[in-house]
C-alpha positions, 0 to 999 in steps of 0.5 A: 320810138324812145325819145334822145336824152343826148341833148337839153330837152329845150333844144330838141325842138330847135334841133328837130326844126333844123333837120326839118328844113333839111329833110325839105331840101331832101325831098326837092332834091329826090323829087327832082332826080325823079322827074329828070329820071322820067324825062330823061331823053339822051342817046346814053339813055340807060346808063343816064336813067339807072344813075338817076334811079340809083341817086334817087334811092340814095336820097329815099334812104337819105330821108329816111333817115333824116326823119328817123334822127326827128323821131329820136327827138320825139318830134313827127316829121312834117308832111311833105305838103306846100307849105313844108315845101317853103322851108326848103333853100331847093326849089322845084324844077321848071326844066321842061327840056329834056335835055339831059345835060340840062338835068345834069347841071341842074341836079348837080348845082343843087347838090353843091348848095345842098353841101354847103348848107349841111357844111352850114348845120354841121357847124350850127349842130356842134356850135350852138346846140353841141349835139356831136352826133346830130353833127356826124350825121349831118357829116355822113349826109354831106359825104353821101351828096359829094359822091352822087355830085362825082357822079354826076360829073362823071356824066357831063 
């Protein structure tokens, strides 16, 4: 993958570091939907379970791309390991209740912080490394999280 000129070559490091951290809270996020999908139990079974199979490729495709705007810095993405897991504001689930409303409110509440902290890179991204295209992308990211956050309300 041919490396970003768009930017100063001492900040592709600090740029690909930030969406590392978001690329982390992506893979919490993915990882908890697939768990809440598994567990799912609630008399709207189907329609509760193919919206969490739905977000969950939504967010596959959200890392994806994620760790391919890395790349472009010519920097690897970080495995999805323990310690990759500490950069991360998301935390893993404890919800052992199947409770599908549980799993709604929790998903949902993670959302919204995933929002703000991307509203948090945007600012970060044109501010202070005035990368306007990492800023859009983080924008389109934002987008995609406030949709899946109308459709999680649409369920409660």
């Amino acid at each position: 993958m041919e490396k970003t000129t768009l930017v100063a070559e001492d900040i592709n490091k600090d740029i690909s570091s930030e969406l590392a951290k978001i690329l982390a809270d992506e893979y919490v996020l993915t990882n908890k939907t697939r768990y809440a999908q598994w567990h799912i139990d609630s008399p709207d079974y189907y329609t509760v379970h193919k919206t969490f199979e739905t977000q969950f490729e939504r967010l596959e495709n959200f890392i994806t791309s994620i760790a391919k705007r890395i790349g472009l810095f010519g920097h690897y993405v970080p495995p999805a390991s323990p310690s990759f897991l500490t950069i991360a504001h998301l935390k893993n689930t404890e919800n052992v209740n199947k409770d599908c409303k549980a799993f709604l409110m929790e998903l949902l509440a993670d959302h919204e912080i995933l929002i703000e902290s991307l509203k948090d890179y945007m600012h970060r991204f044109y501010e202070e490394y005035h990368d306007t295209e990492t800023g859009d992308f983080i924008g389109e990211l934002k987008k995609g999280h406030e949709q899946i956050v109308g459709l999680l309300q649409s369920h409660l």
